[in-house]
N, C-alpha and C positions, 0 to 999 in steps of 0.2 A: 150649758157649759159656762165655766166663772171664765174670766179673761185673766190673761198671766198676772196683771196686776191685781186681780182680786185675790189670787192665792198669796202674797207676800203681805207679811204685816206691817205693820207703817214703819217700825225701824228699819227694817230689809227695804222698804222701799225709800226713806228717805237715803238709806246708805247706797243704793242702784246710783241714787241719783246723783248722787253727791261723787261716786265714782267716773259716771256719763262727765260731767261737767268737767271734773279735772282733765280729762283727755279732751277738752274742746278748747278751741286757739280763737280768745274773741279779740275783735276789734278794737284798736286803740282810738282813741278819738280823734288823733291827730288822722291813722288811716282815714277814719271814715268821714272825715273833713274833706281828702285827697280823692275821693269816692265822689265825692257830692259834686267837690268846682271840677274835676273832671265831666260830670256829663251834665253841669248845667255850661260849659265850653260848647257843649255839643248841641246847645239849643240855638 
């Protein structure tokens, strides 16, 4: 049995992925600074 990504060709899948990423909310650097000295507070 191929897995779902074996049946898509690499445009469809570069295009999957490229659609996955537009809907994901990353991290600004500044958050992930606010991330860090919060739990190293906690040490």
């Amino acid at each position: 049995m191929r897995s779902a990504i074996g049946m898509l060709d690499r445009k469809s899948y570069d295009e999957a992925v490229n659609e996955l990423l537009d809907q994901v909310e990353f991290a600004t650097a500044e958050e992930l600074n606010e991330v860090q000295a919060s739990r190293e507070e906690r040490i």
